[in-house]
FIZAPA-10293 format. One record per residue (C-alpha): x, y, z; residue number from 1; residue in one letter. Coordinates in nm, 3 decimals, always signed. Example, Ala and Ser with C-alpha at 12.3 -4.5 7.8 and 13.67 -1.06 7.14 Angstrom:
2
+---------+---------+---------+------+------+
!      px !      py !      pz ! resi ! resn !
+---------+---------+---------+------+------+
!  +1.230 !  -0.450 !  +0.780 !    1 !    A !
!  +1.367 !  -0.106 !  +0.714 !    2 !    S !
+---------+---------+---------+------+------+
//
This chain:
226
+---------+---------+---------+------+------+
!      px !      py !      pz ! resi ! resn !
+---------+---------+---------+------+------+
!  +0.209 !  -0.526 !  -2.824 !    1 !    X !
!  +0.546 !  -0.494 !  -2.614 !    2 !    X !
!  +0.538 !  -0.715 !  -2.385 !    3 !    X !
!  +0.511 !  -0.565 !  -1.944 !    4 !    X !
!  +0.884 !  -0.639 !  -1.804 !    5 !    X !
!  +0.998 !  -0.672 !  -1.463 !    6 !    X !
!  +1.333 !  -0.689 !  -1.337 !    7 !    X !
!  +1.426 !  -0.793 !  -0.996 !    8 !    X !
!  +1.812 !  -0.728 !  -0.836 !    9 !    X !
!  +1.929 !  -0.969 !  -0.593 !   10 !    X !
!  +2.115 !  -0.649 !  -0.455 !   11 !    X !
!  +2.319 !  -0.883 !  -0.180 !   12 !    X !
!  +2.445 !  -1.071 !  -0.447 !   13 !    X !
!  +2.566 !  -0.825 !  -0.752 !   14 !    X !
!  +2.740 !  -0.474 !  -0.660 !   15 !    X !
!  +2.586 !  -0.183 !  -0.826 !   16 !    X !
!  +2.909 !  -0.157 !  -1.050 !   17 !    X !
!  +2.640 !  -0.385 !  -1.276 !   18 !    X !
!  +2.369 !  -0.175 !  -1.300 !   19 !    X !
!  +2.422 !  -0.001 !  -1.606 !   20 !    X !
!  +2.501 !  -0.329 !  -1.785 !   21 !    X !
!  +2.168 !  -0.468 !  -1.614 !   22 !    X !
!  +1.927 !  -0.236 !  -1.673 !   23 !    X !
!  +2.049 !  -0.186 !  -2.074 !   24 !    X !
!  +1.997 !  -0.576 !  -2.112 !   25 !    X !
!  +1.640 !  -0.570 !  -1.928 !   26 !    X !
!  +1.554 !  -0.316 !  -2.148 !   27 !    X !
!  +1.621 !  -0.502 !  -2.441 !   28 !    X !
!  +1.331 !  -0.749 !  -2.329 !   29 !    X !
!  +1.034 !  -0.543 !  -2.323 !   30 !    X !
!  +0.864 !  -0.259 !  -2.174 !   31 !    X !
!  +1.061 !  -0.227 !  -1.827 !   32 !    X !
!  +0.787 !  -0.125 !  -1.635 !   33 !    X !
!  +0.916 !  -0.247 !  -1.255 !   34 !    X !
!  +1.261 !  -0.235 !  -1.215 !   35 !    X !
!  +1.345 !  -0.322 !  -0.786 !   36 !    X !
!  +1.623 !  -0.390 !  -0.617 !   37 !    X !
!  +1.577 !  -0.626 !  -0.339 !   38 !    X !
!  +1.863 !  -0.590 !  -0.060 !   39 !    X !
!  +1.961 !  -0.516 !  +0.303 !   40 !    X !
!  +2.055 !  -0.190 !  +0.266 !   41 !    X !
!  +2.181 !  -0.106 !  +0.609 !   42 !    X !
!  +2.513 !  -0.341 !  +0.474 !   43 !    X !
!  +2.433 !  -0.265 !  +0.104 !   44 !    X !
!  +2.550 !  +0.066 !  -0.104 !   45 !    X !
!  +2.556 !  +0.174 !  -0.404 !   46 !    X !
!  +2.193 !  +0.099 !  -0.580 !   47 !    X !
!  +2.057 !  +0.399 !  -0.405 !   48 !    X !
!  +2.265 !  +0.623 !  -0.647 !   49 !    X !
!  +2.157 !  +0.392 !  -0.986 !   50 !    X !
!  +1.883 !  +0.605 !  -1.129 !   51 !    X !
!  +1.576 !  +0.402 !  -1.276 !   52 !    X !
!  +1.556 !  +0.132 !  -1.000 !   53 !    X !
!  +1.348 !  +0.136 !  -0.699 !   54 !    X !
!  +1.510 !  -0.004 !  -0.392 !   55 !    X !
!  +1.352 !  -0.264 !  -0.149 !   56 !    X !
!  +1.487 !  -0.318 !  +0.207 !   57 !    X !
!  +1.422 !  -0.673 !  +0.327 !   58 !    X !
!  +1.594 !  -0.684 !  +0.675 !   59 !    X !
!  +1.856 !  -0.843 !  +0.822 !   60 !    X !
!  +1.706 !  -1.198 !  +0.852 !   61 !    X !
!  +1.907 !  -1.542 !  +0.674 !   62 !    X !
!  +1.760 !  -1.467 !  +0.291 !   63 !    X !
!  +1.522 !  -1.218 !  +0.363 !   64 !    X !
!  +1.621 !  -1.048 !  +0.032 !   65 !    X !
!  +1.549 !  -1.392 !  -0.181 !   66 !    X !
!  +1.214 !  -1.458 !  -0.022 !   67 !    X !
!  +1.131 !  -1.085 !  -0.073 !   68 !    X !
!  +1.178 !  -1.071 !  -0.431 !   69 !    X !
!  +1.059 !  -1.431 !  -0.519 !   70 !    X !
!  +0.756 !  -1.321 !  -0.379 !   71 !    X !
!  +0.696 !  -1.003 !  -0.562 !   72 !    X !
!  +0.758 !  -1.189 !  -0.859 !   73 !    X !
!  +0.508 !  -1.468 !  -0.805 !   74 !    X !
!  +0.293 !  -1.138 !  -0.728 !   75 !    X !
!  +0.359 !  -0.932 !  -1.037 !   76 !    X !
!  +0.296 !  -1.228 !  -1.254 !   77 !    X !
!  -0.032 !  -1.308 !  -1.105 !   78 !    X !
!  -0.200 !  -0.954 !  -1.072 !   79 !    X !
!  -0.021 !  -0.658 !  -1.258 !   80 !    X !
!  +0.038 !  -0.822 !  -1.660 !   81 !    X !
!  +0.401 !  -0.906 !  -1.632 !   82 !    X !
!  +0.497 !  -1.173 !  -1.852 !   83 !    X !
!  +0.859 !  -1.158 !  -1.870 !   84 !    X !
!  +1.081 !  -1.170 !  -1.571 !   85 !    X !
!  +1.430 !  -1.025 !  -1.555 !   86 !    X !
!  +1.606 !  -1.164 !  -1.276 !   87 !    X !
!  +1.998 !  -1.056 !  -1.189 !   88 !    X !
!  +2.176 !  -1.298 !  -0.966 !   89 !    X !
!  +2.453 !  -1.514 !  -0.955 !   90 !    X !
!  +2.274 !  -1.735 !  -0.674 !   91 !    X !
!  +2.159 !  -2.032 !  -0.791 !   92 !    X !
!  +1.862 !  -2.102 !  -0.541 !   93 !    X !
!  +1.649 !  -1.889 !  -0.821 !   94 !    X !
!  +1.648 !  -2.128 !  -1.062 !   95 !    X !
!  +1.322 !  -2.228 !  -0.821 !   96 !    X !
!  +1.159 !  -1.955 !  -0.914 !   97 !    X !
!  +1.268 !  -1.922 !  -1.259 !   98 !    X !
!  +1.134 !  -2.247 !  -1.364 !   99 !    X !
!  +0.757 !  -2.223 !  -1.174 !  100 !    X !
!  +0.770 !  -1.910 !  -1.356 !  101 !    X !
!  +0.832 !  -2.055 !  -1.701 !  102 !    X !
!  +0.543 !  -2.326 !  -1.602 !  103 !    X !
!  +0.292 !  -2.070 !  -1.646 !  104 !    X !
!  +0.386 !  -1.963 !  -2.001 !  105 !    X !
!  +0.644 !  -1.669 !  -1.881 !  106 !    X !
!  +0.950 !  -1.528 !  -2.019 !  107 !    X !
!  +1.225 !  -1.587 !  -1.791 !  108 !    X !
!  +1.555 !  -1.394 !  -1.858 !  109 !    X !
!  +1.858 !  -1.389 !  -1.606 !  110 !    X !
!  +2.110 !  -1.223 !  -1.532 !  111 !    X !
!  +2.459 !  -1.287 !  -1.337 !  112 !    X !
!  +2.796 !  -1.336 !  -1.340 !  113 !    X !
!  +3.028 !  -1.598 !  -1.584 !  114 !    X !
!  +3.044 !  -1.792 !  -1.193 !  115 !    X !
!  +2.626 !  -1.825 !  -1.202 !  116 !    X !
!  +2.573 !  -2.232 !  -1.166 !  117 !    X !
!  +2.432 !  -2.456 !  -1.433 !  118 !    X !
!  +2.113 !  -2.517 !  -1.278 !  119 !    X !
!  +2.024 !  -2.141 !  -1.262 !  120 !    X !
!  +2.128 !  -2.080 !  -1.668 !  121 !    X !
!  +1.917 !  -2.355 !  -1.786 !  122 !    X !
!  +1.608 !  -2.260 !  -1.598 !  123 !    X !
!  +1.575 !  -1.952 !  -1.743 !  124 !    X !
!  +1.463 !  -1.881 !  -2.100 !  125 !    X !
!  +1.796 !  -1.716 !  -2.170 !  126 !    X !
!  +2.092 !  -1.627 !  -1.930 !  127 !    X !
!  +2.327 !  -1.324 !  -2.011 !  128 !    X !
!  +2.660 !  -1.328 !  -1.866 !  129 !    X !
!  +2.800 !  -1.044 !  -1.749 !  130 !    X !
!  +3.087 !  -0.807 !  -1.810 !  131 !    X !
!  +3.317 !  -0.683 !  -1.540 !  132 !    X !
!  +3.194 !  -0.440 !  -1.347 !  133 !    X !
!  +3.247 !  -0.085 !  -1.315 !  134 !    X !
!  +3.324 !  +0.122 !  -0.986 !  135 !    X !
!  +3.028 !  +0.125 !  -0.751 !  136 !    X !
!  +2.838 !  +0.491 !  -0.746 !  137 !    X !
!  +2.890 !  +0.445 !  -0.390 !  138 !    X !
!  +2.938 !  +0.766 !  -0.184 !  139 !    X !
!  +3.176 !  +0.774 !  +0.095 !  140 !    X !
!  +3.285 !  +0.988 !  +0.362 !  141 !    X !
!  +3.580 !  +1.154 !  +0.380 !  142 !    X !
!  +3.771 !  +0.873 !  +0.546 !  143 !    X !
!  +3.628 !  +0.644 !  +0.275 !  144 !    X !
!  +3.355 !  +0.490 !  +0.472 !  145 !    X !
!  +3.045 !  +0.380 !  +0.268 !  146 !    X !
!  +2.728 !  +0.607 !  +0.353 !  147 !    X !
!  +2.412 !  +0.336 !  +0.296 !  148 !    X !
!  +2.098 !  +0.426 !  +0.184 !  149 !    X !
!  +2.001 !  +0.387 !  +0.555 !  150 !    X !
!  +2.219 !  +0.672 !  +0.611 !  151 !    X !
!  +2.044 !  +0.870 !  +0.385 !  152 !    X !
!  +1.725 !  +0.813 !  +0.498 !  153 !    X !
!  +1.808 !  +0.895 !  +0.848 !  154 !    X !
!  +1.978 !  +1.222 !  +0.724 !  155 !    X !
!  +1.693 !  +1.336 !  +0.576 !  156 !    X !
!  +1.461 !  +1.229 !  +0.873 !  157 !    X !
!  +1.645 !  +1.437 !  +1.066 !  158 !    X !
!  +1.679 !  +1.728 !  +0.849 !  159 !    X !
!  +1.313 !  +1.760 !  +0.805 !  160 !    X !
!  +1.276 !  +1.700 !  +1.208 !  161 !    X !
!  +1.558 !  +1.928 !  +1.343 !  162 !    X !
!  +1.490 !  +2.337 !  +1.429 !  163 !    X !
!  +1.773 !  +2.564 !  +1.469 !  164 !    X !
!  +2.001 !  +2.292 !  +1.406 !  165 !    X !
!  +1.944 !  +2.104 !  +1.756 !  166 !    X !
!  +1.888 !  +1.794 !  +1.577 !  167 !    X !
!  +1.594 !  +1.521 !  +1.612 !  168 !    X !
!  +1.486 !  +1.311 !  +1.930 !  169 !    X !
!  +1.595 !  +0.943 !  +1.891 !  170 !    X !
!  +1.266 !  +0.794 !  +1.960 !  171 !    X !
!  +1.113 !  +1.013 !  +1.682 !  172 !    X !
!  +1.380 !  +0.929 !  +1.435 !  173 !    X !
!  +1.327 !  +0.568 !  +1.509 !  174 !    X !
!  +0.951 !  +0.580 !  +1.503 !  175 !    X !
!  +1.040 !  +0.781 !  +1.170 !  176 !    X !
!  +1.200 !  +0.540 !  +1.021 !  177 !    X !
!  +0.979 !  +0.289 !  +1.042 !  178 !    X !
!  +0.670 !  +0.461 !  +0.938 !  179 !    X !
!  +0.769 !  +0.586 !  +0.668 !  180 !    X !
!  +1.071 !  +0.325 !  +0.529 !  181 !    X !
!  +0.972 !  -0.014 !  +0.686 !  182 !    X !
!  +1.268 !  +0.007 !  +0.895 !  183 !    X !
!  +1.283 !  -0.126 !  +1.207 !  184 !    X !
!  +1.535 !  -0.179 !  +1.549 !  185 !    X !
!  +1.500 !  -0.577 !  +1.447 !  186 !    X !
!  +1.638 !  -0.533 !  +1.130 !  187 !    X !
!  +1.977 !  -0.363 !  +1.228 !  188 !    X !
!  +2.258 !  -0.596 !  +1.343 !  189 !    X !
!  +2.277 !  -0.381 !  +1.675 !  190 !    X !
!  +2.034 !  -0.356 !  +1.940 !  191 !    X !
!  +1.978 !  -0.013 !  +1.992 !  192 !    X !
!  +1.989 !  +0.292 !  +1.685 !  193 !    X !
!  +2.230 !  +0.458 !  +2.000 !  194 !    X !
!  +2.516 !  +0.171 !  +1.881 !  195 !    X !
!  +2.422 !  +0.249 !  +1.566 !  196 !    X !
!  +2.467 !  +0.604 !  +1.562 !  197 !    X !
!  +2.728 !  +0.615 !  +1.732 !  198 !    X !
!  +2.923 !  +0.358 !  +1.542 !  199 !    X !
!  +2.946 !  +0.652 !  +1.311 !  200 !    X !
!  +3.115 !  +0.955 !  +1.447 !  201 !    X !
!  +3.243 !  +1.075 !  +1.093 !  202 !    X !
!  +2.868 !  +1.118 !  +1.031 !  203 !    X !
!  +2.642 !  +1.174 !  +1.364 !  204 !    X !
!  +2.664 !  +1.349 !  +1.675 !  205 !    X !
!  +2.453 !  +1.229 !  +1.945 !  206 !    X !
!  +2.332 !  +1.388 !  +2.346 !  207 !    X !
!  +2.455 !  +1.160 !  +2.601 !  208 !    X !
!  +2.179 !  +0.904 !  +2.691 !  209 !    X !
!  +1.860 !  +1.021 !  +2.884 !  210 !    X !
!  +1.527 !  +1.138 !  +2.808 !  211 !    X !
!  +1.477 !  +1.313 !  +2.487 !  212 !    X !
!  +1.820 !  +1.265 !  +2.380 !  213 !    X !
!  +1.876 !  +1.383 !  +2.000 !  214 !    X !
!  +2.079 !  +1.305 !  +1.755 !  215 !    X !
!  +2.235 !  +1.521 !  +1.496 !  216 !    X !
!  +2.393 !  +1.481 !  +1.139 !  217 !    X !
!  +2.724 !  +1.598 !  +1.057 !  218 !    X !
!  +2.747 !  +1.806 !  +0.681 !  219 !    X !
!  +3.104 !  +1.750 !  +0.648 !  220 !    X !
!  +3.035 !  +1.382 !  +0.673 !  221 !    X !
!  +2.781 !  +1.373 !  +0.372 !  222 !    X !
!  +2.960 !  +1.567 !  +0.197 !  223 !    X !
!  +2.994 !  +1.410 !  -0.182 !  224 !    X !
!  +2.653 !  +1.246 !  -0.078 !  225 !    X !
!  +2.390 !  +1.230 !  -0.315 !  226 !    X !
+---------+---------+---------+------+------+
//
């Protein structure tokens, strides 16, 4: 019987120039039946557009992403069958996990650059090095600035929300957000969504402030946006 695979990304650590090569190697170990990417993807970009990975936003807090996916993996191995562990990273602070996981009988196979430390190599089963990377599938405006998946989650919150093109109340698009992507005002590195909106002219248009004030996306911003 093929044995139930997981793979976990540290996504803050390895560009998505690596998925390819990361998701052929996982594959080679089993059944890939969870496949995340665990990062903080108001900063992050990239993963969103890797097909056959689900992504995980952790936050903005000091190694929210490691804690995050260590857990999931403690979770998966207790509850849903998964006996060998794919995890990409070049950090070595996984080597933690790696080794209670191998104390419990599981595969442990990682993943991570030629610059990955001793300690994390030798506490997995087997450590694959990898290549260099290719170009991130990162989509950009047309000034070359990096749309994140947050950006595409708002876009689409307001699309769905606007009528007659008059765009989406900010309170609703934050309350939005939240509900239905975990996303919330603490986990931005601003302290309103108003500075972060408008941090971004090349792809929002906002009302000046006051009650009910909407926001708007601009097309020609995401254009080349998947």
């Amino acid at each position: 019987m093929t044995a139930r695979t997981a793979l976990y990304v540290d996504g803050d650590n390895l560009g998505a120039g690596y998925g390819p090569q990361i998701l052929e190697l996982a594959r080679q170990a089993g059944r890939l039946d969870i496949a995340r990417v665990y990062a903080d993807f108001g900063k992050t970009c990239g993963w969103n557009n890797v097909p056959g990975v689900r992504t995980c936003h952790a936050g903005t807090g000091k190694n929210a992403s490691d804690l995050l996916l260590a857990v999931d993996a403690m979770q998966f191995a207790h509850t849903a069958g998964i006996t060998t562990h794919v995890i990409a990273t070049s950090d070595g602070d996984f080597s933690h996990l790696a080794l209670r996981l191998r104390e419990i009988g599981h595969t442990v196979i990682g993943i991570g650059e030629a610059k990955a430390p001793d300690k994390l190599t030798a506490a997995c089963s087997t450590f694959h090095k990898l290549a260099a990377k290719t170009r991130p599938p990162c989509a950009q405006t047309r000034t070359g600035e990096d749309i994140t998946q947050m950006d595409q989650h708002i876009r689409a919150i307001i699309a769905a929300g606007s009528q007659e093109g008059r765009g989406l109340e900010l309170q609703k698009m934050a309350q939005k957000m939240q509900r239905q992507h975990g996303i919330k005002l603490s986990d931005l590195t601003v302290r309103t969504w108003r500075s972060y909106l408008s941090a971004r002219p090349t792809l929002y248009e906002l009302d000046p402030p006051g009650p009910g004030a909407k926001v708007r996306f601009k097309q020609n911003g995401f254009n080349g946006a998947t």
